[in-house]
C-alpha positions as CSV (number, residue, x, y, z in Angstrom):
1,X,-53.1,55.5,8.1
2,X,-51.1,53.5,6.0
3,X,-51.9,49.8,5.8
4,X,-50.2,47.5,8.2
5,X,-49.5,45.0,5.3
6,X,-48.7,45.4,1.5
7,X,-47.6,43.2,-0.8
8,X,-46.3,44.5,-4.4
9,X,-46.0,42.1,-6.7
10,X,-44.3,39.0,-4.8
11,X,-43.5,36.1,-6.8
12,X,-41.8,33.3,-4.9
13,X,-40.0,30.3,-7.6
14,X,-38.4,27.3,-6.4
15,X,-36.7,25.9,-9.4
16,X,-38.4,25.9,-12.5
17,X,-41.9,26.2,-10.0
18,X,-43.5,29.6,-9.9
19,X,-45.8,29.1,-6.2
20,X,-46.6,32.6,-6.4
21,X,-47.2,34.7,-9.1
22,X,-47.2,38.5,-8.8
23,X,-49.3,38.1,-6.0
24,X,-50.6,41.9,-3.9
25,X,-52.9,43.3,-1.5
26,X,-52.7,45.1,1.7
27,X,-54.5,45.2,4.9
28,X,-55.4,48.0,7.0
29,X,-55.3,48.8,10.5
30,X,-58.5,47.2,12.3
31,X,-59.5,44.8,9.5
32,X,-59.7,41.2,9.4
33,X,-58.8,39.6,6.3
34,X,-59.8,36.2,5.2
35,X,-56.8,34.6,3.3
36,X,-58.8,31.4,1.2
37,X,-57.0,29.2,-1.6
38,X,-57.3,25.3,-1.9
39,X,-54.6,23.2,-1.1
40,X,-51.3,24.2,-2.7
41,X,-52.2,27.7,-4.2
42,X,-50.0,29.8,-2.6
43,X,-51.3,30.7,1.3
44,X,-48.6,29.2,3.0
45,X,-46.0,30.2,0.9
46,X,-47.6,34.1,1.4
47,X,-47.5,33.4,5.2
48,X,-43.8,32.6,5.9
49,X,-42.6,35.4,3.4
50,X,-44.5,37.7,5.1
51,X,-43.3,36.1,8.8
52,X,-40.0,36.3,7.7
53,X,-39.4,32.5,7.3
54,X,-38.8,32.4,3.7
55,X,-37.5,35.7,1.1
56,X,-39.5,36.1,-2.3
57,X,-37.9,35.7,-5.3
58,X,-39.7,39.3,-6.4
59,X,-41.3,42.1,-5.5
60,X,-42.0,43.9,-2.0
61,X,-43.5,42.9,1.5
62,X,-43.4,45.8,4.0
63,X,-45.2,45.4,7.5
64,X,-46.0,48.0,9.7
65,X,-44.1,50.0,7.6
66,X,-40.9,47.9,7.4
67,X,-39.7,45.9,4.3
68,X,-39.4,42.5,5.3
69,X,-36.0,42.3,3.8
70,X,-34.6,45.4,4.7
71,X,-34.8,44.4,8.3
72,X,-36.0,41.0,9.2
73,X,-35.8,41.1,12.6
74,X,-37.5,44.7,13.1
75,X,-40.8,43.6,10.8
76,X,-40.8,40.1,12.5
77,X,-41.2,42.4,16.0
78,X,-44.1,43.5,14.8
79,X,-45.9,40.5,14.3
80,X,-48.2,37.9,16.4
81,X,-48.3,34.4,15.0
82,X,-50.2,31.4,15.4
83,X,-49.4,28.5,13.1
84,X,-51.5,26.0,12.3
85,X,-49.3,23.8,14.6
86,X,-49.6,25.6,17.9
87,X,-46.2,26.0,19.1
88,X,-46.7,25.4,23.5
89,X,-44.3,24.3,25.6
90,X,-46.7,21.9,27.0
91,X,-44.8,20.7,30.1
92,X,-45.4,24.4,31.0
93,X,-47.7,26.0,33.2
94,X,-49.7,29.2,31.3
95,X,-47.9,32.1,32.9
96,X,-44.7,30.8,33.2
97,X,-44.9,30.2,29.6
98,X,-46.3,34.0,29.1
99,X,-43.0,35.3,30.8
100,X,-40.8,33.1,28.8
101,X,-42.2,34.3,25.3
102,X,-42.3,38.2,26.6
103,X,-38.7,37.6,27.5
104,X,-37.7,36.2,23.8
105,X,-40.2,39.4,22.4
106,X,-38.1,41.5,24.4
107,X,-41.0,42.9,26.6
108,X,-39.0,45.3,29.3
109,X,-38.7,43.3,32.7
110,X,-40.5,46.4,34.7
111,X,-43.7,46.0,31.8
112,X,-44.4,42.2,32.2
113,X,-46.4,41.6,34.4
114,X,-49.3,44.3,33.5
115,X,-48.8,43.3,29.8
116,X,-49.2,39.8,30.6
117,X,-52.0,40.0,32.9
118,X,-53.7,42.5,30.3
119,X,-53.5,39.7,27.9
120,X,-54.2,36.5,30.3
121,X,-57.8,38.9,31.1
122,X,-58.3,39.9,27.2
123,X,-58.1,36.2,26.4
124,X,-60.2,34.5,29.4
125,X,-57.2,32.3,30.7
126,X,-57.6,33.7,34.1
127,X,-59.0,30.5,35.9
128,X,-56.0,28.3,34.1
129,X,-53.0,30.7,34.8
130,X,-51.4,28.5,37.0
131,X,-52.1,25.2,35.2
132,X,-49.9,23.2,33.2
133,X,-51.0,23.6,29.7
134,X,-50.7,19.9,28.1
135,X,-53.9,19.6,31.3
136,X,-55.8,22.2,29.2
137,X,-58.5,21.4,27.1
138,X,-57.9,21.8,23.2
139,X,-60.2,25.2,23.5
140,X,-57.8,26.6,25.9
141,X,-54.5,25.3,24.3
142,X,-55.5,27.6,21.4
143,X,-56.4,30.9,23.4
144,X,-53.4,30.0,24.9
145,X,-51.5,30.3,21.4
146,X,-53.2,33.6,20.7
147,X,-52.2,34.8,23.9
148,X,-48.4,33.9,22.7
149,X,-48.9,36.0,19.5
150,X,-50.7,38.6,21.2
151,X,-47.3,38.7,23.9
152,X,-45.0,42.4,22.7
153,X,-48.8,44.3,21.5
154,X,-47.8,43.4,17.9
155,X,-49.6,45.4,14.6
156,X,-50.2,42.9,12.8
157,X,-51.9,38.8,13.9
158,X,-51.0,36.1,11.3
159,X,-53.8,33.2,12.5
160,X,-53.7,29.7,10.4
161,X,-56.1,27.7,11.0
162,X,-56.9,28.5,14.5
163,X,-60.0,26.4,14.9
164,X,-59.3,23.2,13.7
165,X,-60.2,20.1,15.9
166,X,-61.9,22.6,18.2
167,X,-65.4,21.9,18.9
168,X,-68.5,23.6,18.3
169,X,-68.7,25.7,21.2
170,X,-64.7,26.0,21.4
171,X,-65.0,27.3,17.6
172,X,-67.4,30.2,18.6
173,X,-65.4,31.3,22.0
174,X,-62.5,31.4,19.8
175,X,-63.9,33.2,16.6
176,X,-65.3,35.9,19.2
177,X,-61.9,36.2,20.6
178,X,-59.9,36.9,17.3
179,X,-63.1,39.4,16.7
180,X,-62.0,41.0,20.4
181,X,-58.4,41.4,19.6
182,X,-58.8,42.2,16.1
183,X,-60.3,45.3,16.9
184,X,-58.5,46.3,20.2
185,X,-55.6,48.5,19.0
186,X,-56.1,49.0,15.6
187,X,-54.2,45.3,14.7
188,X,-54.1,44.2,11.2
189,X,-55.5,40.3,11.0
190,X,-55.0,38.0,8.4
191,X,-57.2,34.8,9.1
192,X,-55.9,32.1,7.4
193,X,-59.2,29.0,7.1
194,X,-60.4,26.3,5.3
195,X,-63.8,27.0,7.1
196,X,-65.9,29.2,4.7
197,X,-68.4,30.4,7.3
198,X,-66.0,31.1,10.0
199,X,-64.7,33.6,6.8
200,X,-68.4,34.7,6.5
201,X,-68.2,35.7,10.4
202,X,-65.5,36.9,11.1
203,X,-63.8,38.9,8.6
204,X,-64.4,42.4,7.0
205,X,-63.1,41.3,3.8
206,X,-61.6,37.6,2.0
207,X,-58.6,37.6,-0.3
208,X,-59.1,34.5,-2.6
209,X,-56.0,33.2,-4.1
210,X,-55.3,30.0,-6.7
211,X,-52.5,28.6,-7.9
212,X,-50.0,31.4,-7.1
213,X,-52.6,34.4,-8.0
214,X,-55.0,36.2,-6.4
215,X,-58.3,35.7,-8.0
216,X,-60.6,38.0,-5.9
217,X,-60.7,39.9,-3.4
218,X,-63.4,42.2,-1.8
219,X,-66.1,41.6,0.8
220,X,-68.0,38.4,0.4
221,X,-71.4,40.3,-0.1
222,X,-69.4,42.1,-2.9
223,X,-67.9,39.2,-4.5
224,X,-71.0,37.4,-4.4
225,X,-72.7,40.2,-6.5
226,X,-70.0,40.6,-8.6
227,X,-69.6,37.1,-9.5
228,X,-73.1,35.6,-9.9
229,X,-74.0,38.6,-11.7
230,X,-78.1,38.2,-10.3
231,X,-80.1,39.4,-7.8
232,X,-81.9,36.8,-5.5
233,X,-85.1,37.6,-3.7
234,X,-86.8,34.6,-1.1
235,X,-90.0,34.5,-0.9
236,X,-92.3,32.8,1.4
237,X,-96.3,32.4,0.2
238,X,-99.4,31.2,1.9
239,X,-101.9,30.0,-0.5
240,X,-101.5,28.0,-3.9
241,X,-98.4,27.2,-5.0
242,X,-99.2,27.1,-8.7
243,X,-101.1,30.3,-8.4
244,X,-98.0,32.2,-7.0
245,X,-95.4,30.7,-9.3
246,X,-97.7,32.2,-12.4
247,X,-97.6,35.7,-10.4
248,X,-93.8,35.3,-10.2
249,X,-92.9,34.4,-13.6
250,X,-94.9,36.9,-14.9
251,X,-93.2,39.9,-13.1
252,X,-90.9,42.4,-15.6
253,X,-87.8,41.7,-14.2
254,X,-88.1,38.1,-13.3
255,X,-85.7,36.1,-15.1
256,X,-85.8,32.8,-13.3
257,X,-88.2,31.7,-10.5
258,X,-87.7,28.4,-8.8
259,X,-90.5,25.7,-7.9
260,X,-90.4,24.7,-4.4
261,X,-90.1,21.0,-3.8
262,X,-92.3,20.7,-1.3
263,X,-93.9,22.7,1.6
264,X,-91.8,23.7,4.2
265,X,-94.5,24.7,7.1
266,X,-94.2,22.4,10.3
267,X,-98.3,22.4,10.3
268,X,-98.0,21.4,6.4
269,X,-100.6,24.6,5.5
270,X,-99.7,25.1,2.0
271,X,-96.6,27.5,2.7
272,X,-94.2,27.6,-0.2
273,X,-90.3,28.9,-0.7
274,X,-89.7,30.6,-4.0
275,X,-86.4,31.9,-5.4
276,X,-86.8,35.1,-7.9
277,X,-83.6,35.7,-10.0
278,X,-83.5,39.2,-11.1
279,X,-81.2,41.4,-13.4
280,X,-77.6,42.7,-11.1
281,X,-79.0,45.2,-9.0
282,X,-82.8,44.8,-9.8
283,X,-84.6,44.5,-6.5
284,X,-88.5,43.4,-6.7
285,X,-89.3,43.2,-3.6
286,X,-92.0,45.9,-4.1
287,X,-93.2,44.1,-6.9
288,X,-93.1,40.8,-5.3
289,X,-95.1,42.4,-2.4
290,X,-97.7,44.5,-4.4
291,X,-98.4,41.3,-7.0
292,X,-98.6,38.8,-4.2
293,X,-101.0,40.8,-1.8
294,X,-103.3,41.4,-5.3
295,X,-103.7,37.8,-5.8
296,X,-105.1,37.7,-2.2
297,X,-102.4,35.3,-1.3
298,X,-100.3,35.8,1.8
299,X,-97.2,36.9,1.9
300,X,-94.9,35.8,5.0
301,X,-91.4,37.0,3.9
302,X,-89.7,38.6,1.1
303,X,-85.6,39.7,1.4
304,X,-82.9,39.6,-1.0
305,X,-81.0,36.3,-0.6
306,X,-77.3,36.0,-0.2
307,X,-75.2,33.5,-1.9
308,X,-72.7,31.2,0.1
309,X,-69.2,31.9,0.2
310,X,-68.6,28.3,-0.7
311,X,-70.8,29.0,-4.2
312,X,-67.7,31.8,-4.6
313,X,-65.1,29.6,-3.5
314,X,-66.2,27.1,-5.9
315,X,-66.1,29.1,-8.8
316,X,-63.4,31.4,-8.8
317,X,-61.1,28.0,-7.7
318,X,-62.3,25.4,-10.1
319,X,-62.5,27.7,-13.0
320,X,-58.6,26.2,-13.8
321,X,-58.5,23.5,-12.5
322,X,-62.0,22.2,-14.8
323,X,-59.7,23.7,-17.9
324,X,-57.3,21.7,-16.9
325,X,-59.3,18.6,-16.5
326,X,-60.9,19.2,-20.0
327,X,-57.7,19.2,-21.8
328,X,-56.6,15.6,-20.2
């Protein structure tokens, strides 16, 4: 199947400033895509062109198939969207609200009612349908918002910031819930987030962009391989810490081993955390294993250790900005 989104080149210029920069990637049915960038590099900018709100100056947006510019209103029908700023007629009650958006989508009269009640079910608002929605909690109000993007059985879900001020068990019911509807029907997410780990849970694959170009964008497994350029293996030892920091340095392979600070055990019986670095695509763990169990030490854990998306963020979005910085 073709993907649900492409972008070919867009660059969007207001007056002399260039926000985006021949910026392109695509999503494919069933995936959900984590759209990072800091403030001001390009995300919302990408967002309303690719809503409709805004034309770019260059290039080519085609959803679902249709070019954005070709026919506006036919590629907006194929999207679901939640804006940062959840857009609820809050004097409302839930379902009457429902109707109201399925009669703006242009959901046929005789089709209504299943479709909505397939969505109120699919997005757990059963037990407030008939409530007035500025009574909701804030946890509701925003599966009440994907319920209004989710209204006409849209391709493609455009989500910006859907968790903020949630709390922490209204984040997880939520992030759960774009998992849910990501997948049913083959949609095409883009997750718009300042919150890395919700990136880390939720999506298949992150597209990084910075300052009007998109830096990276792969898995966050992949980028983190690709970017750090090492391999690192935990370990966990019983036994002398010394003793097993010799044994680690000393393995071929071992570029960099780090000294724990202190014990970590809750008993305090000499357990020790080390970090091996290793050539890209080196693993040691046999080696670890073998050397550690010779030494008639013991070993409690050994796995390859994976680095933060926020270590990726970091570098692939401060690279210019430090250039920058160094000049002044």
């Amino acid at each position: 199947m073709p993907p649900l989104i492409q972008l070919k080149d867009v660059s969007k210029r207001y007056g002399p400033y260039e926000a985006l920069k021949n910026v392109s990637f695509s999503v494919e049915p069933g995936e959900i895509v984590g759209f990072l960038g800091p403030n001001g590099a390009g995300k919302t900018t990408t967002m309303r062109i690719l809503t409709g709100y805004i034309p770019p100056s260059e290039g080519t947006v085609t959803v679902g198939g249709v070019d954005v510019l070709d026919d506006s209103l036919a590629s907006r029908s194929k999207i679901g969207y939640l804006p940062e700023l959840n857009p609820l007629y809050v004097g409302m009650e839930v379902k009457p609200f429902l109707q109201f958006v399925a009669r703006l989508k242009g959901v046929p009269k005789k089709d209504q009612d299943q479709h909505l009640a397939e969505i109120i079910q699919s997005t757990g608002l059963n037990k407030v349908a008939h409530k007035t929605i500025s009574k909701l909690s804030r946890g509701y109000k925003q599966r009440v918002g994907l319920a209004q993007a989710l209204v006409g059985d849209p391709d493609v879900l455009i989500l910006d910031e859907p968790t903020v001020g949630l709390d922490p068990n209204q984040i997880v019911e939520i992030r759960d819930l774009i998992k849910k509807v990501g997948k049913e029907g083959k949609r095409a997410v883009i997750l718009s987030t300042h919150i890395l780990k919700e990136v880390t849970e939720v999506c298949d694959r992150v597209v990084i962009i910075n300052e009007g170009k998109i830096v990276a964008s792969d898995t966050p497994e992949r980028l983190s391989k690709d970017l750090v350029g090492v391999e690192r293996i935990h370990v966990r030892v019983k036994g002398s810490c010394d003793v097993a920091e010799k044994i680690l340095t000393a393995l071929p392979g071992a570029a960099a081993v780090s000294r724990p600070i202190a014990c970590v055990d809750e008993d305090a019986d000499d357990v020790y955390d080390f970090t091996v670095e290793t050539a890209k695509g080196s693993d040691l763990r046999g080696e670890v294993s073998k050397a550690i169990v010779n030494a008639d030490l013991t070993l409690i854990e050994v796995r390859i250790e994976s680095i933060d998306l926020e270590e990726v963020f970091a570098k692939l979005t401060a690279s210019t900005s430090s250039k920058k910085s160094n000049k002044n």
